[in-house]
N, CA, C and O atoms as a GROMACS GRO file, in nm:
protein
  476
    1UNK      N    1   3.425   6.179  13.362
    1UNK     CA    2   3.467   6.087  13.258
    1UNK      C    3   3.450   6.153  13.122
    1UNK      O    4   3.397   6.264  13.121
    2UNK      N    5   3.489   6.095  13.004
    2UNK     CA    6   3.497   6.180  12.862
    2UNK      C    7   3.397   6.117  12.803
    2UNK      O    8   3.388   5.994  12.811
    3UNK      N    9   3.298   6.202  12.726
    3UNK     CA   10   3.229   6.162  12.649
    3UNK      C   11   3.257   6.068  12.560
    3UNK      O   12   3.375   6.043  12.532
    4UNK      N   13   3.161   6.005  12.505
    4UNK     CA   14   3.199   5.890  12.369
    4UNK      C   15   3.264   5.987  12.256
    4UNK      O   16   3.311   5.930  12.158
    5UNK      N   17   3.269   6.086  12.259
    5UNK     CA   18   3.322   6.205  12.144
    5UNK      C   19   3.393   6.222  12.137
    5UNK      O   20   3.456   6.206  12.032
    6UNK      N   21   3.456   6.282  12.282
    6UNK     CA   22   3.581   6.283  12.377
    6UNK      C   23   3.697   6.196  12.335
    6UNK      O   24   3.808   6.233  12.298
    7UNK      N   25   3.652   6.074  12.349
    7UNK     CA   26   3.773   5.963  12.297
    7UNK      C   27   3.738   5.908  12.208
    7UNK      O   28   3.803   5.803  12.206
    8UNK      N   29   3.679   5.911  12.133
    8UNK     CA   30   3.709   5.942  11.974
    8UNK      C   31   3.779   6.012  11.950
    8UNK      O   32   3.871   5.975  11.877
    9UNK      N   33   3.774   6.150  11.997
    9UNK     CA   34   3.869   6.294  11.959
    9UNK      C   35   4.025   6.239  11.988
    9UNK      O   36   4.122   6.256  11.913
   10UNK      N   37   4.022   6.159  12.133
   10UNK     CA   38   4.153   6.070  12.205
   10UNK      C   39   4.254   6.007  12.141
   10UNK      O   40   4.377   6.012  12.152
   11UNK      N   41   4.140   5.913  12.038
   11UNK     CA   42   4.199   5.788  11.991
   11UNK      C   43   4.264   5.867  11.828
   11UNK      O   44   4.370   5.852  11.768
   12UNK      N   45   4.157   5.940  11.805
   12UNK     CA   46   4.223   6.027  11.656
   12UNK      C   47   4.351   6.117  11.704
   12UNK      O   48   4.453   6.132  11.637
   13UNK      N   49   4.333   6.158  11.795
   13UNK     CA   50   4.464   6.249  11.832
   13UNK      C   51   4.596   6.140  11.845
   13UNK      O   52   4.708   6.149  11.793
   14UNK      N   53   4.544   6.041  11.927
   14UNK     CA   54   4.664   5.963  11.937
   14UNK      C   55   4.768   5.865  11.794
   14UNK      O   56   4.889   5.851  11.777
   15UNK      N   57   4.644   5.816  11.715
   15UNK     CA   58   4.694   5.773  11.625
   15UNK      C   59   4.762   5.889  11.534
   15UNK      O   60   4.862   5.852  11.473
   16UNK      N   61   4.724   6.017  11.517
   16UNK     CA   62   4.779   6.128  11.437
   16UNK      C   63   4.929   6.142  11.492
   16UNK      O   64   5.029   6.131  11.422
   17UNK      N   65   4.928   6.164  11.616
   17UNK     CA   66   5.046   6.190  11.695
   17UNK      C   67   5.121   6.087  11.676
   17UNK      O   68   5.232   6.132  11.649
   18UNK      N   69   5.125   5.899  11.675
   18UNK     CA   70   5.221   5.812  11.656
   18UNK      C   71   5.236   5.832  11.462
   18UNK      O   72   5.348   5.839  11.410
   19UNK      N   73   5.183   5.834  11.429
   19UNK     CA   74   5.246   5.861  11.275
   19UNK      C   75   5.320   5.937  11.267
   19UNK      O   76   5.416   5.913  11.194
   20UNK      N   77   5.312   6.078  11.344
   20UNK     CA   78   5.393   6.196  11.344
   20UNK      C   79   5.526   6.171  11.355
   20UNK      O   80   5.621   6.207  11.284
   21UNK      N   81   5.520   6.085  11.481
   21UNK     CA   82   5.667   6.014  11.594
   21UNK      C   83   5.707   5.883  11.435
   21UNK      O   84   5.820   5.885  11.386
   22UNK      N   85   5.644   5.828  11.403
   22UNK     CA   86   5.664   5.733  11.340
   22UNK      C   87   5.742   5.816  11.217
   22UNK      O   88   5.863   5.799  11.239
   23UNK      N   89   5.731   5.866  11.145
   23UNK     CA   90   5.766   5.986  11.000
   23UNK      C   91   5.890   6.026  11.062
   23UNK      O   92   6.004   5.995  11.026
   24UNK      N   93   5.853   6.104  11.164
   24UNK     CA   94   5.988   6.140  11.218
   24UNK      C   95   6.120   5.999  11.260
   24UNK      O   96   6.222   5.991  11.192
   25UNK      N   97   6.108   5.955  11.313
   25UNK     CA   98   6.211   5.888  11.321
   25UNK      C   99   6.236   5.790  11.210
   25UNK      O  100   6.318   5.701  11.232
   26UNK      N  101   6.179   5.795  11.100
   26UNK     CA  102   6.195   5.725  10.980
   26UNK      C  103   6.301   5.853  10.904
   26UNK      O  104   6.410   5.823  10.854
   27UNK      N  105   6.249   5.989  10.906
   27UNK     CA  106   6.362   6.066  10.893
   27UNK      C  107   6.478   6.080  10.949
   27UNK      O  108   6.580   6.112  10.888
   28UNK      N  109   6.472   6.060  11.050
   28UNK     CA  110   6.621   6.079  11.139
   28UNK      C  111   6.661   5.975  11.097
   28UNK      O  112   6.768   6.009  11.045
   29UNK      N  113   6.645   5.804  11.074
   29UNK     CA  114   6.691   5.696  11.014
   29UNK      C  115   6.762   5.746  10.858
   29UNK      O  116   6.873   5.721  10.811
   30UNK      N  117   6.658   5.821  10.808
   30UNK     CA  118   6.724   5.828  10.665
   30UNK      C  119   6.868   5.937  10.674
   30UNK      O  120   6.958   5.921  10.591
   31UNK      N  121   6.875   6.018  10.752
   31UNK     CA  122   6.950   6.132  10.789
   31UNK      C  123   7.109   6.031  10.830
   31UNK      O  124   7.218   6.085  10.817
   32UNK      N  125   7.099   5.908  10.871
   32UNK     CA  126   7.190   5.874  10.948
   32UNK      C  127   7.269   5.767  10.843
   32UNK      O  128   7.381   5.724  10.869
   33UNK      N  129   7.217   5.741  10.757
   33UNK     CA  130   7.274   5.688  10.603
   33UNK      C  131   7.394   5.725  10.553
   33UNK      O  132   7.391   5.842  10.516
   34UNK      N  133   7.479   5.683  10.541
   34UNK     CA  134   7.631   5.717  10.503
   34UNK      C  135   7.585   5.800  10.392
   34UNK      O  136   7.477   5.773  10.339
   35UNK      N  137   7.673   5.923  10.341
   35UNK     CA  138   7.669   6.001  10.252
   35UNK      C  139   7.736   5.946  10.129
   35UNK      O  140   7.757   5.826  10.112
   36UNK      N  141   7.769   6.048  10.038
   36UNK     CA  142   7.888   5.988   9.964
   36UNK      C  143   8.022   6.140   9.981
   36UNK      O  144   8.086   6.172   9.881
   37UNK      N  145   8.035   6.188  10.066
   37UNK     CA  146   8.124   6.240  10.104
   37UNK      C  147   8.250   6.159  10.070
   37UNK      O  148   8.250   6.037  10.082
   38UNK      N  149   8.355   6.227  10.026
   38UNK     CA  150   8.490   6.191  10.032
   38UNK      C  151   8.540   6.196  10.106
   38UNK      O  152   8.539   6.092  10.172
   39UNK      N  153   8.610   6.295  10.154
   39UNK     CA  154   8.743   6.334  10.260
   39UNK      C  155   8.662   6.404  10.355
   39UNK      O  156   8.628   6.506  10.295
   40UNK      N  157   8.622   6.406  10.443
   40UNK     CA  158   8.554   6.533  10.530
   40UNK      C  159   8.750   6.521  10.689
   40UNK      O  160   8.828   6.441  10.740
   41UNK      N  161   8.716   6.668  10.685
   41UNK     CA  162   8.778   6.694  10.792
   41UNK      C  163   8.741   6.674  10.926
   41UNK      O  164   8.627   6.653  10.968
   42UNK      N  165   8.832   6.682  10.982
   42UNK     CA  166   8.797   6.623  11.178
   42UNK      C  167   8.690   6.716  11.234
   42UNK      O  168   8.616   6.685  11.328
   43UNK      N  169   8.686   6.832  11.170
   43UNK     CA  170   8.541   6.947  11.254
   43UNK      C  171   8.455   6.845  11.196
   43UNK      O  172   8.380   6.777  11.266
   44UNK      N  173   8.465   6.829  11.027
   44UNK     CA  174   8.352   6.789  10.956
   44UNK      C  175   8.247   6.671  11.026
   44UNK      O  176   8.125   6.660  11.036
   45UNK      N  177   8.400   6.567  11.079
   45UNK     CA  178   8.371   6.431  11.127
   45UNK      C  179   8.275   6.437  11.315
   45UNK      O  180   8.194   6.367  11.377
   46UNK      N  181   8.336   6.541  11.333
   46UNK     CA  182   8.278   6.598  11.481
   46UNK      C  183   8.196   6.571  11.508
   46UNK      O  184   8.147   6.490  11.586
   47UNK      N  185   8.131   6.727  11.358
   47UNK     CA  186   7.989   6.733  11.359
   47UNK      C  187   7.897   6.654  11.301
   47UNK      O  188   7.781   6.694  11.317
   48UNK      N  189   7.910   6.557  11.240
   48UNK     CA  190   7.820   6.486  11.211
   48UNK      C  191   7.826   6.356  11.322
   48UNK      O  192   7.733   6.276  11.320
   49UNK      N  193   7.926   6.338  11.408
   49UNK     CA  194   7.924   6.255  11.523
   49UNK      C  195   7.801   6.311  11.606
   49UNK      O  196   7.713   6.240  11.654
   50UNK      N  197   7.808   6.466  11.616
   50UNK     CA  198   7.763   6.514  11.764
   50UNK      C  199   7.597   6.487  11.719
   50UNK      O  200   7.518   6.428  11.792
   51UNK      N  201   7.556   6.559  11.546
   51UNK     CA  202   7.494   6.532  11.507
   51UNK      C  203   7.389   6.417  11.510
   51UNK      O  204   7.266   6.414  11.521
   52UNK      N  205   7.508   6.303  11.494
   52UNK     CA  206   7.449   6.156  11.507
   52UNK      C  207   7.380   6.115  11.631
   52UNK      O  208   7.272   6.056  11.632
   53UNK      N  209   7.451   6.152  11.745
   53UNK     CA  210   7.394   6.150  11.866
   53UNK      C  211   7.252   6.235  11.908
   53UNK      O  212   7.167   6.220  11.997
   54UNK      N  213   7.264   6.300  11.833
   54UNK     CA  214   7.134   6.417  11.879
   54UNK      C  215   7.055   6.363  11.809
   54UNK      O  216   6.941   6.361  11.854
   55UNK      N  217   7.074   6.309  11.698
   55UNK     CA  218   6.948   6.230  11.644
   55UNK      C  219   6.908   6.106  11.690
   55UNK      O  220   6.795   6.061  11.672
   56UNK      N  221   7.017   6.038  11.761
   56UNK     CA  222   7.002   5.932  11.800
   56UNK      C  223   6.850   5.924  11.986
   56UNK      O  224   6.755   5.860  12.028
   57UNK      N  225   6.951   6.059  12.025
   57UNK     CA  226   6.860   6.096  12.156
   57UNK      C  227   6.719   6.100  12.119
   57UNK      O  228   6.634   6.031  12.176
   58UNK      N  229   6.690   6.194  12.008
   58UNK     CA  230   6.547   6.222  11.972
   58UNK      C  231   6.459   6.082  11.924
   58UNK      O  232   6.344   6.056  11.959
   59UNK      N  233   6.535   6.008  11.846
   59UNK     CA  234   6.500   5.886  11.770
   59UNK      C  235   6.447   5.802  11.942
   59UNK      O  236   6.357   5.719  11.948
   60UNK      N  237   6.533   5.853  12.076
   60UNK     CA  238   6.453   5.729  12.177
   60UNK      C  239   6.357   5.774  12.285
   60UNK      O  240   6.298   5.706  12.370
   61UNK      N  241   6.354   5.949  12.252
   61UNK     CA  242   6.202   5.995  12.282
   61UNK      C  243   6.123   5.980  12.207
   61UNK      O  244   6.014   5.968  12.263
   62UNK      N  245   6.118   5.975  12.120
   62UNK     CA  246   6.002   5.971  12.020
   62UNK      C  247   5.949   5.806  12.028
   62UNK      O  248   5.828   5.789  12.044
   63UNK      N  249   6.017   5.712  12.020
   63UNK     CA  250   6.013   5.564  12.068
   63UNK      C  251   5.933   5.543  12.232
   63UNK      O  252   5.847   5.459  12.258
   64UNK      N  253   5.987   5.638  12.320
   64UNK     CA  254   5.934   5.618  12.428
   64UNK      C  255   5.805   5.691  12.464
   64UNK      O  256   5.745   5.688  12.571
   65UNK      N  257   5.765   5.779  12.317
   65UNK     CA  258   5.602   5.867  12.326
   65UNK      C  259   5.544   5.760  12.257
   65UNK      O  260   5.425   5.741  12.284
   66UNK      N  261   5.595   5.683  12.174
   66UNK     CA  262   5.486   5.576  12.114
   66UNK      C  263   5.471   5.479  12.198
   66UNK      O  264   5.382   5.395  12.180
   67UNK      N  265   5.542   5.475  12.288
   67UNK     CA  266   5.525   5.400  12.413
   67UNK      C  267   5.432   5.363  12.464
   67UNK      O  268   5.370   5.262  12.497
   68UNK      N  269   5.433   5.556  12.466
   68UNK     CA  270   5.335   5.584  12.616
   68UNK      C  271   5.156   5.588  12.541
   68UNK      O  272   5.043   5.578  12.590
   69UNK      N  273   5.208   5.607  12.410
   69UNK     CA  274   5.074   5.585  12.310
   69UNK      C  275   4.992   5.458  12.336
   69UNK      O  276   4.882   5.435  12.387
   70UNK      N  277   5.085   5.390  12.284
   70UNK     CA  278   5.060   5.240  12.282
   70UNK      C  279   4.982   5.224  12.443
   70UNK      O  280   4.859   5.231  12.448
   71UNK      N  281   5.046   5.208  12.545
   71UNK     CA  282   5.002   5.223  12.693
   71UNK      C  283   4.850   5.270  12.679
   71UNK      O  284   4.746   5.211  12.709
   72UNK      N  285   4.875   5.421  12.613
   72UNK     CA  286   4.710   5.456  12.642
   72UNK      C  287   4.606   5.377  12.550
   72UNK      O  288   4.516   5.305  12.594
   73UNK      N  289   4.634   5.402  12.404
   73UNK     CA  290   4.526   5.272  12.309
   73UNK      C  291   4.491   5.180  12.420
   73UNK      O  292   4.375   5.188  12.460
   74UNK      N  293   4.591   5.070  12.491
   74UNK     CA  294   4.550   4.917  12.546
   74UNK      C  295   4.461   5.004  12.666
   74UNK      O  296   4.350   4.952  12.669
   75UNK      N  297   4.466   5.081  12.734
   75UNK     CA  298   4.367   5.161  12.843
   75UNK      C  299   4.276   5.144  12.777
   75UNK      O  300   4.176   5.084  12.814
   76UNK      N  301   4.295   5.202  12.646
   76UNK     CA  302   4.118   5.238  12.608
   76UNK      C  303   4.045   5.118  12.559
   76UNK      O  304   3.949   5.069  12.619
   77UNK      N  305   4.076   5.089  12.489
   77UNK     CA  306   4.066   4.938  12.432
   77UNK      C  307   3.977   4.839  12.551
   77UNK      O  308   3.874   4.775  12.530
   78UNK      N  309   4.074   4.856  12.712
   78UNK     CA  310   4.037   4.754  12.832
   78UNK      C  311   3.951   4.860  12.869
   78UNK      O  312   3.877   4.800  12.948
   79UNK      N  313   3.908   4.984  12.866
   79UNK     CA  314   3.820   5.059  12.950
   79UNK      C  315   3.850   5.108  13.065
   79UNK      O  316   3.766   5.169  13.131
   80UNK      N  317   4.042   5.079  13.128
   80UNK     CA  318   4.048   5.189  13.214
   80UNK      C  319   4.128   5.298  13.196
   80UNK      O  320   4.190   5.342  13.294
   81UNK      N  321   4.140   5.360  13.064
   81UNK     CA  322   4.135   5.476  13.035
   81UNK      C  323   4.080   5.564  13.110
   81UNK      O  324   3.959   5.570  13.131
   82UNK      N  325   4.201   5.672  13.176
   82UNK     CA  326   4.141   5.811  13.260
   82UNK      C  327   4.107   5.749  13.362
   82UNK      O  328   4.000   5.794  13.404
   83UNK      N  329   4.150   5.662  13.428
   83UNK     CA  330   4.171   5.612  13.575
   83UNK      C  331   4.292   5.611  13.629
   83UNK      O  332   4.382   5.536  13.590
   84UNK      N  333   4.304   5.698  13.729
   84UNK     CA  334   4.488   5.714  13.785
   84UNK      C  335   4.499   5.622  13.801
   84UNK      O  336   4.403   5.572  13.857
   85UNK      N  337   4.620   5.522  13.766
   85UNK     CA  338   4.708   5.450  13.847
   85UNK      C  339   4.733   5.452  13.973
   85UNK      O  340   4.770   5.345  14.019
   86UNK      N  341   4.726   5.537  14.041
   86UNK     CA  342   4.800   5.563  14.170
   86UNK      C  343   4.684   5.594  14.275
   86UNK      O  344   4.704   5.561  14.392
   87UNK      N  345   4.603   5.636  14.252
   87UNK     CA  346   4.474   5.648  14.294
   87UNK      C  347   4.315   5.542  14.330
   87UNK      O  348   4.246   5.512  14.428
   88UNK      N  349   4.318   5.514  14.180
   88UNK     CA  350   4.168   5.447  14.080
   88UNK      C  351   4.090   5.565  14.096
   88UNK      O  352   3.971   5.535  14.103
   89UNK      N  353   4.119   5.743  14.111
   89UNK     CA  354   4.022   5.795  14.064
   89UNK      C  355   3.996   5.847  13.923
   89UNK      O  356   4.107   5.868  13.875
   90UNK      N  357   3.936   5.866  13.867
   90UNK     CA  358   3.891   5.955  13.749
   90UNK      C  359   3.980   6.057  13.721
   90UNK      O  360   3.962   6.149  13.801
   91UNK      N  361   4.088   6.084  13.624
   91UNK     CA  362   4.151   6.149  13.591
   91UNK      C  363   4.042   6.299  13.570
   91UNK      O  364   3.930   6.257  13.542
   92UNK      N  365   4.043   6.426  13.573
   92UNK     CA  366   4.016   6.539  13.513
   92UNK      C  367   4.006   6.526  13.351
   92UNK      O  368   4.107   6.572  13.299
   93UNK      N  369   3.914   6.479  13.261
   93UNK     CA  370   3.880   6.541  13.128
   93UNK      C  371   3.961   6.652  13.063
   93UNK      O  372   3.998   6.629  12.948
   94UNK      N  373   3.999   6.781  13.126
   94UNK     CA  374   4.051   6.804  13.057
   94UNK      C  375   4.194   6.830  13.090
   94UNK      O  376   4.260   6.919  13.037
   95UNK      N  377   4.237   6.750  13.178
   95UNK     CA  378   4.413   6.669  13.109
   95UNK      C  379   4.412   6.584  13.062
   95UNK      O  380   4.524   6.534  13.074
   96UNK      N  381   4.338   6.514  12.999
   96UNK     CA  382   4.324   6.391  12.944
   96UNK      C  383   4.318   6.443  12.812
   96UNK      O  384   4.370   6.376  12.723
   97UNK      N  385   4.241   6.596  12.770
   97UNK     CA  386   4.239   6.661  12.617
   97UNK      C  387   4.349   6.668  12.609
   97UNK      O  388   4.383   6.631  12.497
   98UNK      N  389   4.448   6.703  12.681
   98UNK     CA  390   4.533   6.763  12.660
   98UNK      C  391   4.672   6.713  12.706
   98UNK      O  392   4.778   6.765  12.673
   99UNK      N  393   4.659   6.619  12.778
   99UNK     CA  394   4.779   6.489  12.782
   99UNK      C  395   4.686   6.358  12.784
   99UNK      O  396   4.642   6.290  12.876
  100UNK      N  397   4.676   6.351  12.671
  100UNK     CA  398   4.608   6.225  12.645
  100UNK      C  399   4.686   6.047  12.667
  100UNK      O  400   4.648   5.934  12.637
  101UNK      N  401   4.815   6.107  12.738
  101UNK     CA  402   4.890   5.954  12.769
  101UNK      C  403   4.890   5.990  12.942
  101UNK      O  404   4.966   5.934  13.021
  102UNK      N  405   4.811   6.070  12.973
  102UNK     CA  406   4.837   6.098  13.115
  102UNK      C  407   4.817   5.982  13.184
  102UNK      O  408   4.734   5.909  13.129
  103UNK      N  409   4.874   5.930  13.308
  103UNK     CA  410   4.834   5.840  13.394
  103UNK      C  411   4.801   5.838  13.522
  103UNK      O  412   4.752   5.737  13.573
  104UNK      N  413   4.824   5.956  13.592
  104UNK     CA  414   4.758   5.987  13.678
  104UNK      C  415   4.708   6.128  13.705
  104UNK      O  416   4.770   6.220  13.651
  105UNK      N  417   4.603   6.156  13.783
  105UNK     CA  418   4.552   6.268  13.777
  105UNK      C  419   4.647   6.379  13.872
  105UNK      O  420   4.735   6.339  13.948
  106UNK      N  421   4.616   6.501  13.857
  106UNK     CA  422   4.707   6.600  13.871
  106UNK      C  423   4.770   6.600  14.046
  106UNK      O  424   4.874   6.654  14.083
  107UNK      N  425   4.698   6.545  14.108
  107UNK     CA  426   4.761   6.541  14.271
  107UNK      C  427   4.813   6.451  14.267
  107UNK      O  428   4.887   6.451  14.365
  108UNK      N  429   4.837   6.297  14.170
  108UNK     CA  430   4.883   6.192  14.226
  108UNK      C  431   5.025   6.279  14.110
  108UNK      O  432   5.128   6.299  14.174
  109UNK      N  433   5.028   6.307  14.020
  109UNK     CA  434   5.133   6.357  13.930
  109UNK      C  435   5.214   6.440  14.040
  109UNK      O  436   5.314   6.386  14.088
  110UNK      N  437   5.193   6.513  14.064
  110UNK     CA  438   5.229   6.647  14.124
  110UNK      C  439   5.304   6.528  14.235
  110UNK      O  440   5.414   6.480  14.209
  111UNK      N  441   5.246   6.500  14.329
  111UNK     CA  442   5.307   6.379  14.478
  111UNK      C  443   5.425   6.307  14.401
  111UNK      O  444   5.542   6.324  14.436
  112UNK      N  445   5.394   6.238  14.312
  112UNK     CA  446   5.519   6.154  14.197
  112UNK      C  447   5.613   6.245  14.144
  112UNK      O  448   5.721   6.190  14.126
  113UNK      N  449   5.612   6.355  14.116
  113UNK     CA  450   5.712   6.431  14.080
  113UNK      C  451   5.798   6.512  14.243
  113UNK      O  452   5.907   6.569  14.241
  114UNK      N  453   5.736   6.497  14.330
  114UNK     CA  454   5.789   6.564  14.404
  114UNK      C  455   5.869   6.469  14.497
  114UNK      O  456   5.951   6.518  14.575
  115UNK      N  457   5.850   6.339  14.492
  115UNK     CA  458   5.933   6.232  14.536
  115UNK      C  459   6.056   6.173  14.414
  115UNK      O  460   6.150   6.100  14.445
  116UNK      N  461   6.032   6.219  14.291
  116UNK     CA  462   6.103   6.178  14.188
  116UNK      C  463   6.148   6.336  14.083
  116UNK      O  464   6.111   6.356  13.968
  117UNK      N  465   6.215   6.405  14.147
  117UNK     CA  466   6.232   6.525  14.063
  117UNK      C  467   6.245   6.517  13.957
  117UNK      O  468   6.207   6.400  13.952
  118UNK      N  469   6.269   6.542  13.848
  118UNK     CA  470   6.320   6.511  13.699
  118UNK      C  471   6.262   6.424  13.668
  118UNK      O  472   6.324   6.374  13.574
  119UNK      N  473   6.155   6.355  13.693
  119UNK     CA  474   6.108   6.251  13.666
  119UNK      C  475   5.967   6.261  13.592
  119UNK      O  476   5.907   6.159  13.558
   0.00000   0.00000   0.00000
């Protein structure tokens, strides 16, 4: 299990990381603001279509890491933080440093990905 330090270190990492996600997609919002362009040509119009979309993609990962944020805070908050889902054992400490939205520990991950490829 993680020290009381540990998730402290958790909970600061996590809130740093949703501001990050948060800033960012407040930029990609501002990015997507009509210009004051005049005439743009059909490449012009393309690329700021294809553009739009690529920001749009990123704008619903970044939504779905605050997600997974959010998910972990209410873990910690209820105290079963670093308990697999799939298991109820004790996640490994240090995937938890280091995927701190992890939800299950590395054999139940590994079994879930291998029944769900791409997943």
């Amino acid at each position: 299990m993680l020290s009381p330090a540990d998730l402290q270190a958790v909970r600061e990492g996590l809130d740093a990381r949703a501001r990050e996600l948060e800033d960012e997609i407040e930029a990609k919002r501002a990015a997507d603001e009509p210009g004051s362009d005049a005439v743009a040509d059909q490449k012009d119009q393309a690329e700021r279509s294809t553009e739009a979309l690529t920001r749009d993609a990123e704008v619903e990962r970044d939504r779905g890491e605050l997600l997974e944020i959010a998910q972990a805070r209410q873990r910690l908050a209820e105290g079963s933080y670093g308990i697999c889902l799939a298991c109820g054992e004790p996640i490994d400490p240090r995937r938890l440093l280091v995927q701190p939205t992890a939800l299950r520990c590395i054999a139940c991950q590994a079994s879930a990905e291998v029944r769900a490829p791409g997943a």
